[in-house]
C-alpha positions in Angstrom: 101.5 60.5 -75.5 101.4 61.8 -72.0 100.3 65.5 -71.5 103.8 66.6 -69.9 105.0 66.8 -73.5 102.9 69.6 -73.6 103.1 71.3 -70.4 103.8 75.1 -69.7 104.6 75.2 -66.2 103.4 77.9 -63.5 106.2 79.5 -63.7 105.5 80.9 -67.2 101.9 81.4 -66.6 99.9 83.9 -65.5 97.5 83.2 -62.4 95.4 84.5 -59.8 95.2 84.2 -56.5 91.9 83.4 -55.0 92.1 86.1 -52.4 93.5 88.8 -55.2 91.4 91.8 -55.2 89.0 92.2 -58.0 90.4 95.5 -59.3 94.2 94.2 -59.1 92.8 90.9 -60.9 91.0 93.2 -63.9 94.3 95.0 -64.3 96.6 92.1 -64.1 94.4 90.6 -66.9 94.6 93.6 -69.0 98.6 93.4 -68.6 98.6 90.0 -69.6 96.6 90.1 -72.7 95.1 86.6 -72.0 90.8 86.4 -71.7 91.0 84.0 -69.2 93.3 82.9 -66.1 93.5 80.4 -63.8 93.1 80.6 -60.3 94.5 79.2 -56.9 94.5 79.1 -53.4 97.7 80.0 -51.0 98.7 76.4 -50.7 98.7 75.8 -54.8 95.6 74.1 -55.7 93.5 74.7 -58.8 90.0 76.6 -58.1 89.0 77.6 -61.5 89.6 79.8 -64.3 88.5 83.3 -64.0 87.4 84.9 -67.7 87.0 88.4 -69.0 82.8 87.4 -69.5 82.9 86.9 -65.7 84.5 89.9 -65.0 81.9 91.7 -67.2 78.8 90.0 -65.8 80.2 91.2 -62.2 80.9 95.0 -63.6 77.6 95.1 -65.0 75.7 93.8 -61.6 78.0 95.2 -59.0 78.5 98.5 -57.7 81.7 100.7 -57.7 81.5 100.0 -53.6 80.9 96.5 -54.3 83.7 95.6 -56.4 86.3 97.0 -54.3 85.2 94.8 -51.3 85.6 91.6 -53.5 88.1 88.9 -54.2 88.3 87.1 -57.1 87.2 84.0 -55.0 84.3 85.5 -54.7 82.9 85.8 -57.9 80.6 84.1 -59.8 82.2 82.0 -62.6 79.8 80.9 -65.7 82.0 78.0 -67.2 83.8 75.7 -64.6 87.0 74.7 -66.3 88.4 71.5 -65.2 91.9 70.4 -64.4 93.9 67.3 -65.4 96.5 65.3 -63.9 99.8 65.2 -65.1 99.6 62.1 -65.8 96.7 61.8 -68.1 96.8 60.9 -72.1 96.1 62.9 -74.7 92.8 61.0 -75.5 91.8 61.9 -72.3 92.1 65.8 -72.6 91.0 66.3 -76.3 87.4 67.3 -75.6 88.7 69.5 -72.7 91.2 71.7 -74.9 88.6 72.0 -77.8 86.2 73.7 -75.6 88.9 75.7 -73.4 92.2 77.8 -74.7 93.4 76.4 -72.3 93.6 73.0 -69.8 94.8 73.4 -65.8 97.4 70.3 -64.9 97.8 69.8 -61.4 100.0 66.9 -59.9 99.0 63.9 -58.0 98.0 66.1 -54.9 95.9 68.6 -56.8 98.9 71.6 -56.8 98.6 73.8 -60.4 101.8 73.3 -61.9 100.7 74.8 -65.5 98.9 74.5 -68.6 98.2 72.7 -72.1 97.3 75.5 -74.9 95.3 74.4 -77.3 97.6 76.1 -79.6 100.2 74.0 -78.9 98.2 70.9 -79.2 97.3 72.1 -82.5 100.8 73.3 -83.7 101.8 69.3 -82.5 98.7 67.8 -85.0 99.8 70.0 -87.6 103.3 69.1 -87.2 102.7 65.6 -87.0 100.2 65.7 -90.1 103.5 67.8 -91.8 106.0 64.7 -91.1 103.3 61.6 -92.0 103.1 63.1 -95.8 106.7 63.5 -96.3 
């Protein structure tokens, strides 16, 4: 099964821009609920995911000053989440969306075009498991 089954594309998902000021990235997150988002660069490509730890490593060894001269490019990130192509098979993201909530897809050119949840990956075993009883 290919991984576009599963996609959620950018449009429905919150992101950061790699040049987004720190404080506008904290509040965006606290909008959005989620404890981790990606982020990308002006011309679409993946950089990394940005989580709430990170944020709270950087609050606890930056100053008030500090933070408000930073970009969320510019901080330190303690897991490097890795992207998949669009193209890739299940198999090949398994170990990816058990350690991540989420998985980056980018196309052929390395542009973020969405997400895999591990939720819905999960909802699809269960469902599946569901239908191979009855």
């Amino acid at each position: 099964m290919n991984i576009s089954f599963f996609l959620k594309p950018k449009i429905e998902v919150s992101y950061l821009f790699d040049d987004c000021p720190v404080r506008q990235a904290l509040d965006d997150m606290m909008k959005s609920g989620f404890t981790a988002i990606p982020v990308i660069d002006h011309k679409g490509r993946y950089i990394g995911t940005i989580g709430e730890g990170d944020f709270l490593r950087l609050l606890l060894r930056k100053t008030p000053e500090q933070l408000e001269k930073m970009t969320v490019g510019e901080v330190e990130r303690r897991v490097r989440h890795r992207s998949v192509s669009i193209d890739a098979k299940m198999e090949d993201m398994v170990e990816l969306v058990t350690a991540q909530n989420f998985v980056p897809v980018a196309d052929g050119r390395g542009m973020f075009i969405g997400i895999v949840t591990r939720h819905d990956v999960i909802k699809h075993l269960r469902d599946t498991c569901r239908a191979e009883k009855n």
